[in-house]
PDB file as gemmi writes it, atoms N, CA and C in Angstrom:
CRYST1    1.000    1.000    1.000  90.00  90.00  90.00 P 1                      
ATOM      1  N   UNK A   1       0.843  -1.185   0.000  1.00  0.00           N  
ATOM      2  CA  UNK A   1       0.000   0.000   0.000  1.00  0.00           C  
ATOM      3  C   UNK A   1       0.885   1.243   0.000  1.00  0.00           C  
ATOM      4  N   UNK A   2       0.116   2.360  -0.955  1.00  0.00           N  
ATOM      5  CA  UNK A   2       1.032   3.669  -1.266  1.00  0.00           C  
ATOM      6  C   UNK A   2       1.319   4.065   0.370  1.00  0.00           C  
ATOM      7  N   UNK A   3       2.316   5.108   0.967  1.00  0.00           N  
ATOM      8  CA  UNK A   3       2.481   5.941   2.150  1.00  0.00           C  
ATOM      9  C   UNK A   3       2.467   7.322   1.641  1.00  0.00           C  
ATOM     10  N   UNK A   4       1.140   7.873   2.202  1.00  0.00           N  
ATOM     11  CA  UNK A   4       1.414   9.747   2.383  1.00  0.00           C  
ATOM     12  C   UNK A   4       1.892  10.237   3.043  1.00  0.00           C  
ATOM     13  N   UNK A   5       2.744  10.978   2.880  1.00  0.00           N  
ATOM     14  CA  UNK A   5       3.884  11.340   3.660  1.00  0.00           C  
ATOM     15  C   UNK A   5       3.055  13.270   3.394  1.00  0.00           C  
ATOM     16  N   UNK A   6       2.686  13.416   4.784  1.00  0.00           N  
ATOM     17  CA  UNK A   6       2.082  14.983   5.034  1.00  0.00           C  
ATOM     18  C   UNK A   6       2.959  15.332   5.904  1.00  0.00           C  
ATOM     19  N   UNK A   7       3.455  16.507   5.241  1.00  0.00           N  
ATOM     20  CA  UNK A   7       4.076  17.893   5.355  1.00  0.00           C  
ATOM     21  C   UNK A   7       3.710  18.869   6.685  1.00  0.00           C  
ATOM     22  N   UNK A   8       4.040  18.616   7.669  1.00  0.00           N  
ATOM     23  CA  UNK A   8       2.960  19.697   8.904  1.00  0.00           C  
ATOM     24  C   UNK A   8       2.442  21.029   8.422  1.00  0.00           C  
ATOM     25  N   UNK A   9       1.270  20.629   8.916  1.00  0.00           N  
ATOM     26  CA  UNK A   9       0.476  21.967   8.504  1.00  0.00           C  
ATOM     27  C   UNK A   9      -0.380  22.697   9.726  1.00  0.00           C  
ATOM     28  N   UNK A  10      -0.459  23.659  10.777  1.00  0.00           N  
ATOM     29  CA  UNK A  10      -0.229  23.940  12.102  1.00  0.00           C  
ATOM     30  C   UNK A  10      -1.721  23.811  12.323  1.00  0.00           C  
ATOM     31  N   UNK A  11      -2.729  23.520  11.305  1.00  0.00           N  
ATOM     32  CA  UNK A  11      -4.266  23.792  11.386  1.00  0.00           C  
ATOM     33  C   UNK A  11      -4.556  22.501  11.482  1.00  0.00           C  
ATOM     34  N   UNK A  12      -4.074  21.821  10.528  1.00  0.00           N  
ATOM     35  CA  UNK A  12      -4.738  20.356   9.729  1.00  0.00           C  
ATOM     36  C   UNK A  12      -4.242  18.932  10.130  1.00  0.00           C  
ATOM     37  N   UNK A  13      -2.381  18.985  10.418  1.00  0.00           N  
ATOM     38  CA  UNK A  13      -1.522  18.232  11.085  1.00  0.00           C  
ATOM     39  C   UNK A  13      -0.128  18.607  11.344  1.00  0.00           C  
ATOM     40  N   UNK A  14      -0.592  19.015  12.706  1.00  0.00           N  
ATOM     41  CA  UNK A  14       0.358  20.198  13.154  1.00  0.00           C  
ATOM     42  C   UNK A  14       1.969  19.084  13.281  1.00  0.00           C  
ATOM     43  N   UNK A  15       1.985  17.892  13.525  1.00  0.00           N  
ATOM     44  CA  UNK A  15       2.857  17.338  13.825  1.00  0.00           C  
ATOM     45  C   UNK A  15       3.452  16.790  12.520  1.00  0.00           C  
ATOM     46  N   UNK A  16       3.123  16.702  11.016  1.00  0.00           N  
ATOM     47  CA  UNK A  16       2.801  15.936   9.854  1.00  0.00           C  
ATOM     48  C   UNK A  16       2.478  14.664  10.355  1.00  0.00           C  
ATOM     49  N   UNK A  17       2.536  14.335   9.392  1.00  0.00           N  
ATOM     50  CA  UNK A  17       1.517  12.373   9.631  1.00  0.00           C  
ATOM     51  C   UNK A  17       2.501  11.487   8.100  1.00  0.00           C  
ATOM     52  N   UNK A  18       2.129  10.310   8.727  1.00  0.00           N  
ATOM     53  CA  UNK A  18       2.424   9.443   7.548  1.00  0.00           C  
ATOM     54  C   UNK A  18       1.069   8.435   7.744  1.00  0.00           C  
ATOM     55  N   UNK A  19       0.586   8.197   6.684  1.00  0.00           N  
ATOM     56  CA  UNK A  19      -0.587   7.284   6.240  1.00  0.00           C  
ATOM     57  C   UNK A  19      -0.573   6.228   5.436  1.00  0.00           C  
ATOM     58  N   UNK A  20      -1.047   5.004   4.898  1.00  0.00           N  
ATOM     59  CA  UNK A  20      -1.487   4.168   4.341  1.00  0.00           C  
ATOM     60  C   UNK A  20      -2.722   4.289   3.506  1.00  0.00           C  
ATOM     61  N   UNK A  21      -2.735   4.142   2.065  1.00  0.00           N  
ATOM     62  CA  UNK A  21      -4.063   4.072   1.899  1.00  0.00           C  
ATOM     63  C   UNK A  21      -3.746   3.031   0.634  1.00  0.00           C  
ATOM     64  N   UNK A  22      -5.212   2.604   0.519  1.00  0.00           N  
ATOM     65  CA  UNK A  22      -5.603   1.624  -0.866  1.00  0.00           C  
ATOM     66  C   UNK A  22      -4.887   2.573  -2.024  1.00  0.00           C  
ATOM     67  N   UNK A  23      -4.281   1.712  -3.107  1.00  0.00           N  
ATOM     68  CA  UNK A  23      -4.724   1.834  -4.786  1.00  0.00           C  
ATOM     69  C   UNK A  23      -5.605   2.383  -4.821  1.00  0.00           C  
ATOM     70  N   UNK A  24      -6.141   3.674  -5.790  1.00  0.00           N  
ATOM     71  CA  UNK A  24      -7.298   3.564  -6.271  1.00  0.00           C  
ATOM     72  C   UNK A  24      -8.018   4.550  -5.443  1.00  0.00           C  
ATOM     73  N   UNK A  25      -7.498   4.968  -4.322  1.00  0.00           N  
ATOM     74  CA  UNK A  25      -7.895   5.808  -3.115  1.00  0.00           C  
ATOM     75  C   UNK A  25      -7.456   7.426  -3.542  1.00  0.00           C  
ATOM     76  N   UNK A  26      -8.669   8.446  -3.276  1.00  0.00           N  
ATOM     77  CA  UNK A  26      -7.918   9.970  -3.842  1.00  0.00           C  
ATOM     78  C   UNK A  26      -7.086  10.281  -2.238  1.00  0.00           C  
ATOM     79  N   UNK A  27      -6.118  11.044  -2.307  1.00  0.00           N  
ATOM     80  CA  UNK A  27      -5.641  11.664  -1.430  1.00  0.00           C  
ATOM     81  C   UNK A  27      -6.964  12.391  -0.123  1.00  0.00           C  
ATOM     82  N   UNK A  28      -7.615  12.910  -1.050  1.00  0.00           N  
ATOM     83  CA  UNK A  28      -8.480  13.470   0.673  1.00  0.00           C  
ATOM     84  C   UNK A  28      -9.209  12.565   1.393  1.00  0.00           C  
ATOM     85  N   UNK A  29     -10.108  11.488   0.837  1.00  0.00           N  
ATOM     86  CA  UNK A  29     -10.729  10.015   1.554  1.00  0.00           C  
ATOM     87  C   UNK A  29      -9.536   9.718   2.042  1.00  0.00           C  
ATOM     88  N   UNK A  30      -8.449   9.714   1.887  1.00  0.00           N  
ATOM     89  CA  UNK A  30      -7.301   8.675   2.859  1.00  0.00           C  
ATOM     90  C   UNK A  30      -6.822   9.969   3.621  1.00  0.00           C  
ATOM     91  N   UNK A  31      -6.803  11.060   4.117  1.00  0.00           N  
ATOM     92  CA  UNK A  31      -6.947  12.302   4.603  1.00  0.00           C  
ATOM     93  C   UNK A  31      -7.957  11.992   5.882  1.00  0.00           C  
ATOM     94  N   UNK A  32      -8.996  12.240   4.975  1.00  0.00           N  
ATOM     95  CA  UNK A  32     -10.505  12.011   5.968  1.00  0.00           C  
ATOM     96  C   UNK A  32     -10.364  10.973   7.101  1.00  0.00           C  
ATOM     97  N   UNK A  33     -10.541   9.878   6.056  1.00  0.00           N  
ATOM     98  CA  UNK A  33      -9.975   8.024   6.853  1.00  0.00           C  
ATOM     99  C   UNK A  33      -9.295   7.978   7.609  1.00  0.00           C  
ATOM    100  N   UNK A  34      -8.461   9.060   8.515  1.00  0.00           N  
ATOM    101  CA  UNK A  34      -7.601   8.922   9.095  1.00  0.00           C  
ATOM    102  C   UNK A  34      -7.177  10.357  10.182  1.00  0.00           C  
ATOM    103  N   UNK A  35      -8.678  10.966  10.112  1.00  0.00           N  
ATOM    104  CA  UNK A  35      -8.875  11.856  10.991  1.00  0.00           C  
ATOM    105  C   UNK A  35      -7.805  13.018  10.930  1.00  0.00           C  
ATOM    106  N   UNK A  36      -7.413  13.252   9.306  1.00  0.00           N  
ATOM    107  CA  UNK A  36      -7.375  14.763   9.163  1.00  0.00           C  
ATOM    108  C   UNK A  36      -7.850  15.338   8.083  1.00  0.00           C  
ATOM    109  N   UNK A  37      -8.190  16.239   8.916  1.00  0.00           N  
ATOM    110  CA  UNK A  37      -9.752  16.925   8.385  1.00  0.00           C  
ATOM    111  C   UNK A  37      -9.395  18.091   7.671  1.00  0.00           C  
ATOM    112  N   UNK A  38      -9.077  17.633   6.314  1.00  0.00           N  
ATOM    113  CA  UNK A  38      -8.758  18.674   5.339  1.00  0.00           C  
ATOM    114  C   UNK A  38     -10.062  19.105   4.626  1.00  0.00           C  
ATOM    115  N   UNK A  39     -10.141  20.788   4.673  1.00  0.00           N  
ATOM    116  CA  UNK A  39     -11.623  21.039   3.880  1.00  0.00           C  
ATOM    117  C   UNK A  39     -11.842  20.375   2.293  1.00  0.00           C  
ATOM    118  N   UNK A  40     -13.193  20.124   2.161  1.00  0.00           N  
ATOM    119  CA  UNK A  40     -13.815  19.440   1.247  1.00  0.00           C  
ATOM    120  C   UNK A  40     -15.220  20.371   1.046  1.00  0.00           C  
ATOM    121  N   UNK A  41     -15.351  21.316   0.758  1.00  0.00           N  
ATOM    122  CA  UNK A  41     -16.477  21.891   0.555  1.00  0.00           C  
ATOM    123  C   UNK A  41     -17.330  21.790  -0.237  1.00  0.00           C  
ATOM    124  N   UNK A  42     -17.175  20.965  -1.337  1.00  0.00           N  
ATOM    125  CA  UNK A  42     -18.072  19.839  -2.849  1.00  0.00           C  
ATOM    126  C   UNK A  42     -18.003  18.938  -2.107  1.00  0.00           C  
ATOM    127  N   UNK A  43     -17.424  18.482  -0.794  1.00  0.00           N  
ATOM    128  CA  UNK A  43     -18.010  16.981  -0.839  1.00  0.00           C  
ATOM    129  C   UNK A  43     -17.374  15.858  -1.982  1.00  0.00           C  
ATOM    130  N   UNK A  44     -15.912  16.516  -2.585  1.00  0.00           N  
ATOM    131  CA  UNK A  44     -15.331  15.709  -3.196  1.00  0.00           C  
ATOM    132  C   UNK A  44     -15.621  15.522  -4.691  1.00  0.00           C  
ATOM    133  N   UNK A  45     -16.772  16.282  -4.613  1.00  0.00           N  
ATOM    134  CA  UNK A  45     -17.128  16.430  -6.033  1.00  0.00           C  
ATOM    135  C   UNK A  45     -16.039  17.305  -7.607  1.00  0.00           C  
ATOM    136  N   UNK A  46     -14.905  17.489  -7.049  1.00  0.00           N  
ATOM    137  CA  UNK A  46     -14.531  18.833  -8.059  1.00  0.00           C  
ATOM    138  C   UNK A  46     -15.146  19.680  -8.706  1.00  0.00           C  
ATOM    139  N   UNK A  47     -16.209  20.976  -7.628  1.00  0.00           N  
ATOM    140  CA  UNK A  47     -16.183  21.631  -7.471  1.00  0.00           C  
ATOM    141  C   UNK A  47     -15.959  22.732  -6.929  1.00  0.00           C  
ATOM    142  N   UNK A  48     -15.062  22.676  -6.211  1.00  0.00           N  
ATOM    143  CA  UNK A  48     -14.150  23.794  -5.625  1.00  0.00           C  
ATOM    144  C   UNK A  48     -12.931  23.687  -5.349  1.00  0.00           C  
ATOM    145  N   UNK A  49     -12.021  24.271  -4.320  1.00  0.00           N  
ATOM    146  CA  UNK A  49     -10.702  24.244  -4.479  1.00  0.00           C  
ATOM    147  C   UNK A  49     -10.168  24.123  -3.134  1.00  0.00           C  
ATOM    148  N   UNK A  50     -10.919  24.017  -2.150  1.00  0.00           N  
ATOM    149  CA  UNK A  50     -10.627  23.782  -0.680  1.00  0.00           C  
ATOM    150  C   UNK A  50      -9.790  22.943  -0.036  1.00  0.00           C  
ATOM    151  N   UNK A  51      -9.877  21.633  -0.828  1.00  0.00           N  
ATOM    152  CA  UNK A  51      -9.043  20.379  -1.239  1.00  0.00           C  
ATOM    153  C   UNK A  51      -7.915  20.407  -1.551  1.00  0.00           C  
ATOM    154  N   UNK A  52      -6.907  21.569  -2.118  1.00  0.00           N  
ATOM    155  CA  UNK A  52      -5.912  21.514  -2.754  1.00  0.00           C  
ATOM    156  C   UNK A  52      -4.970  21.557  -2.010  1.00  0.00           C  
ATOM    157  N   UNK A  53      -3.992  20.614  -2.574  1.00  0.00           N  
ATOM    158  CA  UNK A  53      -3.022  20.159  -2.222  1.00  0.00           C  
ATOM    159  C   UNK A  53      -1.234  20.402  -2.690  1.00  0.00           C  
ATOM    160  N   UNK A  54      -0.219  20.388  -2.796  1.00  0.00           N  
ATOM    161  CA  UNK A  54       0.545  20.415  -3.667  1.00  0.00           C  
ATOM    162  C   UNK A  54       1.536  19.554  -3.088  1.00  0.00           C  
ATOM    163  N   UNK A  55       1.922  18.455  -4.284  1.00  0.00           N  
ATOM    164  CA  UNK A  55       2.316  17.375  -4.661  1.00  0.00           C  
ATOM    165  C   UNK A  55       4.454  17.570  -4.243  1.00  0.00           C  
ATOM    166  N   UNK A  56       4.708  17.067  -3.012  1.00  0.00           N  
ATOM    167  CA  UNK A  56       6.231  17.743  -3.255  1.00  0.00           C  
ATOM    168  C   UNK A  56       7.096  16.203  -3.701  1.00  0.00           C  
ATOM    169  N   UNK A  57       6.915  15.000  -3.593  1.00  0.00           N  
ATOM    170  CA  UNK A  57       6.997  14.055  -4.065  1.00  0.00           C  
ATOM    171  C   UNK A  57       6.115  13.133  -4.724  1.00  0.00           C  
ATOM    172  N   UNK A  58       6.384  12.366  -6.219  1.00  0.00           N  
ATOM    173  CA  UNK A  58       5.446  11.144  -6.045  1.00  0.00           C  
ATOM    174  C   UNK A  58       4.231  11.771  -7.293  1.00  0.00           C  
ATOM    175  N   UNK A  59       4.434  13.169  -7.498  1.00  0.00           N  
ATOM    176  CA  UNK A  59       3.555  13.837  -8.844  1.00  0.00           C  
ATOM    177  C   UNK A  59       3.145  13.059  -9.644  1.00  0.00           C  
ATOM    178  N   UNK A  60       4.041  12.900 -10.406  1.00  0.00           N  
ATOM    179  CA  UNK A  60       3.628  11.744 -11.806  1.00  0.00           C  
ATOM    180  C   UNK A  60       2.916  10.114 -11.368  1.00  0.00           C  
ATOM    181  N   UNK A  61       3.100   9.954 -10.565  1.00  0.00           N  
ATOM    182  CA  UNK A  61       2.178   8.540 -10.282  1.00  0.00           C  
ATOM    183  C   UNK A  61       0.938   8.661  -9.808  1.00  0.00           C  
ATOM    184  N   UNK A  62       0.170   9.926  -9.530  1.00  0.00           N  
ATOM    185  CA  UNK A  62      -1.114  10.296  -9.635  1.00  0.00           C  
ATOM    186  C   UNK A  62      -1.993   9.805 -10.692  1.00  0.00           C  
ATOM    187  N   UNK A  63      -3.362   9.647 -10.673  1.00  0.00           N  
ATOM    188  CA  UNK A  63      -4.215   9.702 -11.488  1.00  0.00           C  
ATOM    189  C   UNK A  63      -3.960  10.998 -12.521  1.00  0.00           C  
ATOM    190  N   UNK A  64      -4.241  10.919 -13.780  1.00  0.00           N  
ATOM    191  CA  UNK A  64      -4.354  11.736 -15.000  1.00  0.00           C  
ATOM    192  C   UNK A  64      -5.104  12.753 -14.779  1.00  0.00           C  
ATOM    193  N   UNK A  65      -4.870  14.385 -14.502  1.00  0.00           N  
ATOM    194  CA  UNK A  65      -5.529  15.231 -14.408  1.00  0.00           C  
ATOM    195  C   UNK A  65      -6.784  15.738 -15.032  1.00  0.00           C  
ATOM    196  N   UNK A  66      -8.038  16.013 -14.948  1.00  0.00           N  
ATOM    197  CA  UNK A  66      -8.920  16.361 -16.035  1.00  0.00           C  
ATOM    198  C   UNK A  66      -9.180  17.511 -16.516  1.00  0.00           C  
ATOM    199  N   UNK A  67      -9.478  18.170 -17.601  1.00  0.00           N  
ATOM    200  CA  UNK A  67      -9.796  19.669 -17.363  1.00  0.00           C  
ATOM    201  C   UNK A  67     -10.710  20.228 -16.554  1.00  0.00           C  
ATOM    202  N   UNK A  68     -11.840  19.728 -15.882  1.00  0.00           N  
ATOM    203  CA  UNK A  68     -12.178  20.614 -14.679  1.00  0.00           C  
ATOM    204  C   UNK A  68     -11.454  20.636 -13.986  1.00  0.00           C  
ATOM    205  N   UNK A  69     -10.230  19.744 -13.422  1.00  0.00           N  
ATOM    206  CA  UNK A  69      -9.474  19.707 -12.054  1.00  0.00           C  
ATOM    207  C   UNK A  69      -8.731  20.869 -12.772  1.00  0.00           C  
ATOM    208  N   UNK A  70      -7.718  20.579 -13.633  1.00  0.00           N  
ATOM    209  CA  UNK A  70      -7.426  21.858 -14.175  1.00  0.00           C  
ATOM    210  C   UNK A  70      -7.886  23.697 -14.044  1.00  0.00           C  
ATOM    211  N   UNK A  71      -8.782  23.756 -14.593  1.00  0.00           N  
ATOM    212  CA  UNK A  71      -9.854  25.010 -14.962  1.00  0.00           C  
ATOM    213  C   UNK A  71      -9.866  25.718 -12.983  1.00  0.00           C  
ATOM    214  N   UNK A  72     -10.003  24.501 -12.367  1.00  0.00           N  
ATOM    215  CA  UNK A  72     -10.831  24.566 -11.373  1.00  0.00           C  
ATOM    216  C   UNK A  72      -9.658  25.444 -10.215  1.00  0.00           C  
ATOM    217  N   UNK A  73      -8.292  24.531 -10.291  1.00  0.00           N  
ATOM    218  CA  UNK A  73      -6.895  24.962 -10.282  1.00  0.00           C  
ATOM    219  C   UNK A  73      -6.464  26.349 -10.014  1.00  0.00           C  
ATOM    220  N   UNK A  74      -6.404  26.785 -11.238  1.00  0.00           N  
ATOM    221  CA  UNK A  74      -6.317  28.170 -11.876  1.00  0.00           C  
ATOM    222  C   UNK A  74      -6.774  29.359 -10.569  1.00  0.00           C  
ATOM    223  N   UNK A  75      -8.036  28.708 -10.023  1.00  0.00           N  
ATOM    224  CA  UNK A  75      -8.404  29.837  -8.733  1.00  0.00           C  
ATOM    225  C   UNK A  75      -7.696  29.320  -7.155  1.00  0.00           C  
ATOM    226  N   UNK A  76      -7.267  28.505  -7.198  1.00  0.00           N  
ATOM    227  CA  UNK A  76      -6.582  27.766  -6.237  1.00  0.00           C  
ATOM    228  C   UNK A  76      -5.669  28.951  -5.187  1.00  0.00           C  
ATOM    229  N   UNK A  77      -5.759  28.964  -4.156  1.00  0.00           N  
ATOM    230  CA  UNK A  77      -4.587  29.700  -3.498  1.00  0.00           C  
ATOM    231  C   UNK A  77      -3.696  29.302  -3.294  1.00  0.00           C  
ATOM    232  N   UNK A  78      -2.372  29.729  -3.742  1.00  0.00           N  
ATOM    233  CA  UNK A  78      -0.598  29.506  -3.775  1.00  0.00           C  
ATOM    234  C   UNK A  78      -0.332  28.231  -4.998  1.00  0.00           C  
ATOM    235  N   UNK A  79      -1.173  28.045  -6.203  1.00  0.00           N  
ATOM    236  CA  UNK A  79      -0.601  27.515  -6.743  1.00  0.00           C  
ATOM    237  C   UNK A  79       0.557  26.937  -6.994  1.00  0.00           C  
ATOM    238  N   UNK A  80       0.841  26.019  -7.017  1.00  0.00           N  
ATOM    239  CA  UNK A  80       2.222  25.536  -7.936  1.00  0.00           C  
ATOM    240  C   UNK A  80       1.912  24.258  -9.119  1.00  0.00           C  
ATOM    241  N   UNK A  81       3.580  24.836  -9.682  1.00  0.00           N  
ATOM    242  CA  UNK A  81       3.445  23.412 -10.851  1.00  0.00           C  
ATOM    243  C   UNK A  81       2.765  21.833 -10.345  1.00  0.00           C  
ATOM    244  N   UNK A  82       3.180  21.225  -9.426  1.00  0.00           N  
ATOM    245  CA  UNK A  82       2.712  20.178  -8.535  1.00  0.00           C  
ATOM    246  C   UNK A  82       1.318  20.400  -8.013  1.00  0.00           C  
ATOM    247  N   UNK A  83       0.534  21.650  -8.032  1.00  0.00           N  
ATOM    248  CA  UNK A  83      -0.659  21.429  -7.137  1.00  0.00           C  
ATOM    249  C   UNK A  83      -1.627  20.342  -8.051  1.00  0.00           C  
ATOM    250  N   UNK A  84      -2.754  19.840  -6.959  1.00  0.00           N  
ATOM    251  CA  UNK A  84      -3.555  19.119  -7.534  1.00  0.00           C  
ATOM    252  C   UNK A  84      -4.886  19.260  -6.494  1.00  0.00           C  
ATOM    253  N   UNK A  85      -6.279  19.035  -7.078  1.00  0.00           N  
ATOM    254  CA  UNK A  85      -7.706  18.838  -5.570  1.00  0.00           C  
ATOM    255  C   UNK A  85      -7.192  17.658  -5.046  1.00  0.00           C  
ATOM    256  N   UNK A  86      -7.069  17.121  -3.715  1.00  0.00           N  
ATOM    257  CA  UNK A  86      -6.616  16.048  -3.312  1.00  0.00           C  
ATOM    258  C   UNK A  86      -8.371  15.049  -3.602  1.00  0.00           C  
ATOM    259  N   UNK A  87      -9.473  15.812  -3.739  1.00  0.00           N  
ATOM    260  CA  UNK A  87     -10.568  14.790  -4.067  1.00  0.00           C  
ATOM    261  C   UNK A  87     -10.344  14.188  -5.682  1.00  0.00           C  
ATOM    262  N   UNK A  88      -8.954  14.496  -6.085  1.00  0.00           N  
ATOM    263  CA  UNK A  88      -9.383  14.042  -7.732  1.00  0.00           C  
ATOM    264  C   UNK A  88      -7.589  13.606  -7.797  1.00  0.00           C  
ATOM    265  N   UNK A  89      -6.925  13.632  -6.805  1.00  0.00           N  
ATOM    266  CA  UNK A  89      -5.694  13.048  -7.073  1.00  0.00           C  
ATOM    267  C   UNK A  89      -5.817  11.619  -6.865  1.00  0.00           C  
ATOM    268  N   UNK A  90      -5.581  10.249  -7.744  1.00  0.00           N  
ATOM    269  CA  UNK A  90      -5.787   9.337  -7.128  1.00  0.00           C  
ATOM    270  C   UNK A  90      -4.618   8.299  -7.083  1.00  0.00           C  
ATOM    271  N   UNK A  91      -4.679   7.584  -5.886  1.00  0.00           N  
ATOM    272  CA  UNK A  91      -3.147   6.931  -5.607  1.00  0.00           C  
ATOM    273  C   UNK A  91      -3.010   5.767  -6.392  1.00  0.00           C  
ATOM    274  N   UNK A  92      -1.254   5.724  -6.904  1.00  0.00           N  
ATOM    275  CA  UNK A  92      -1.281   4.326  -7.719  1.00  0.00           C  
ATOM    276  C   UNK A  92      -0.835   3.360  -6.381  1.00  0.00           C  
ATOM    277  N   UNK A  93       0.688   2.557  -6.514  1.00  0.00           N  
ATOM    278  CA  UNK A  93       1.307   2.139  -6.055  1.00  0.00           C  
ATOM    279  C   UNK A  93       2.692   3.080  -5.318  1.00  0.00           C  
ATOM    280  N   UNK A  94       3.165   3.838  -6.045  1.00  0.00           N  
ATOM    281  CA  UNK A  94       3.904   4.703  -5.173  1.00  0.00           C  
ATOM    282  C   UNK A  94       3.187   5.647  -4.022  1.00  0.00           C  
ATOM    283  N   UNK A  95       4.732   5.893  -3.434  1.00  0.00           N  
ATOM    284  CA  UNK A  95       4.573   7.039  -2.163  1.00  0.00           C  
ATOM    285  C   UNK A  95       4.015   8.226  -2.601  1.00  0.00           C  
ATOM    286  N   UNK A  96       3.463   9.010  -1.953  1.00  0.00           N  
ATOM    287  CA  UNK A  96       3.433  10.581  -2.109  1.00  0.00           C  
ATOM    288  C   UNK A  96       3.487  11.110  -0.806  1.00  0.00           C  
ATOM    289  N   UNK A  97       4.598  13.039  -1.428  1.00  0.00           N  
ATOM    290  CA  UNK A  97       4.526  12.974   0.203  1.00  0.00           C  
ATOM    291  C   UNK A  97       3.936  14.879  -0.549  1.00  0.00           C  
ATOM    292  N   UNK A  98       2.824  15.217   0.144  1.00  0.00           N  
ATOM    293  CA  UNK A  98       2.068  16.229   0.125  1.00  0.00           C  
ATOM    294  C   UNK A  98       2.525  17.720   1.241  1.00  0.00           C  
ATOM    295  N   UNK A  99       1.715  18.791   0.615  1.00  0.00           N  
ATOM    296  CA  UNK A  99       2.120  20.158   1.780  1.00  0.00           C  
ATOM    297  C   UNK A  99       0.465  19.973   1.421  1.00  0.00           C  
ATOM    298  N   UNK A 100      -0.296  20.907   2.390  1.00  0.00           N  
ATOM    299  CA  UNK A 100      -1.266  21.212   2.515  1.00  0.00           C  
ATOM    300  C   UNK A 100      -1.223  22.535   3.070  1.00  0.00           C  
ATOM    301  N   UNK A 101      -1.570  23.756   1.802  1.00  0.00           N  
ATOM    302  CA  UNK A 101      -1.217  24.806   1.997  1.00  0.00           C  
ATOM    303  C   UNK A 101      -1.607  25.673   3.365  1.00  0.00           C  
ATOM    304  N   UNK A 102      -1.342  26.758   3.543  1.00  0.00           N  
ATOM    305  CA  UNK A 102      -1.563  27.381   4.755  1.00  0.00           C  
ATOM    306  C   UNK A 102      -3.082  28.228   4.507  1.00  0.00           C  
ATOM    307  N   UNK A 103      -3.876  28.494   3.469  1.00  0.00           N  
ATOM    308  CA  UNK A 103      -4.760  29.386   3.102  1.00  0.00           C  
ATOM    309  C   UNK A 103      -5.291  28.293   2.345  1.00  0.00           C  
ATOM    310  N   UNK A 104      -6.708  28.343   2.223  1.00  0.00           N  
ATOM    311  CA  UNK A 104      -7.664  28.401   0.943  1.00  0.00           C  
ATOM    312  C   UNK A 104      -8.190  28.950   0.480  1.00  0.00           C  
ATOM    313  N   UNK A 105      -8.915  28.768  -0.737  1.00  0.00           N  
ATOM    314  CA  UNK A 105      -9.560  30.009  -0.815  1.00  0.00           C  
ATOM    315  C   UNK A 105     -11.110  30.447   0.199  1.00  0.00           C  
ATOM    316  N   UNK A 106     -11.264  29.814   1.096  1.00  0.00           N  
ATOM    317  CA  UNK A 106     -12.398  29.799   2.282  1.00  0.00           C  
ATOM    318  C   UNK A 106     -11.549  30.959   3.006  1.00  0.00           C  
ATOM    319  N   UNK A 107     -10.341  30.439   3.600  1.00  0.00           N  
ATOM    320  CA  UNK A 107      -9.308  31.058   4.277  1.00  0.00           C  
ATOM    321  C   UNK A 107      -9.677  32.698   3.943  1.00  0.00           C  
ATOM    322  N   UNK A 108      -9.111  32.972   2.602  1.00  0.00           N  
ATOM    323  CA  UNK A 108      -8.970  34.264   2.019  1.00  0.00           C  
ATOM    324  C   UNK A 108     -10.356  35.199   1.855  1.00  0.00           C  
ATOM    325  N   UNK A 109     -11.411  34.605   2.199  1.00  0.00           N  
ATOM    326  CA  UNK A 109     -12.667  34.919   1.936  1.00  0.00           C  
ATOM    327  C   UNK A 109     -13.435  35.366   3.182  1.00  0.00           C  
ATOM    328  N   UNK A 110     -12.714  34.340   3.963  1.00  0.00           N  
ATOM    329  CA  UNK A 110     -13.072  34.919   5.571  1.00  0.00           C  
ATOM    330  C   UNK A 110     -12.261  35.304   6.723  1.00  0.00           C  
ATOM    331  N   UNK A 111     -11.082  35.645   5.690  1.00  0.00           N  
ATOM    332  CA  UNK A 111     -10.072  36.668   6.286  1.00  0.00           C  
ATOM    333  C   UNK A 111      -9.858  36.376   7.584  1.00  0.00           C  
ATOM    334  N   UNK A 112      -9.288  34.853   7.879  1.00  0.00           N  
ATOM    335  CA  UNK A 112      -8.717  33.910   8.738  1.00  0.00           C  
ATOM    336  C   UNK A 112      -7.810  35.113   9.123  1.00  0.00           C  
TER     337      UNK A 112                                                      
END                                                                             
């Protein structure tokens, strides 16, 4: 089974974490599954951007990006080349090890 290797993030997992999840599993269900509670405001649907993640190992062995995840992206807070919605990143067999930014765009909206 892949290992997520999370990045501390002082809101979400202040200590980072390392996880286990299935093949086939997106990054935020194995997030969720494991009692950190990264926002999901679609409900996983890719419609929004709350989810986002950016990829610092392990990129290319993701599931194939789509153009809504794309499109959707674009409004994302702190972009990078590596970002991805963790509801639409999905795990192969390799590791990934993730940041989970400091802002979303919820964050920026309600001027955390």
């Amino acid at each position: 089974m892949p290992i997520i290797k999370i990045l501390p993030n002082a809101e979400y997992c202040p200590g980072g974490a390392e996880i286990q999840a299935e093949p086939g599993t997106s990054i935020c269900e194995a997030l969720l599954e494991q009692d950190i509670e990264i926002e999901h405001a679609c409900e996983m649907s890719c419609a929004c951007t709350t989810c986002h993640v950016v990829v610092r190992e392990g990129f290319n062995s993701l599931g194939e990006m789509d153009e809504a995840e794309e499109d959707l992206l674009d409004r994302a807070w702190g972009l990078e080349p590596t970002s991805r919605l963790s509801c639409q990143a999905i795990l192969s067999q390799q590791d990934v090890t993730i940041e989970i930014p400091k802002y979303s765009i919820n964050h920026a909206k309600e001027k955390h």
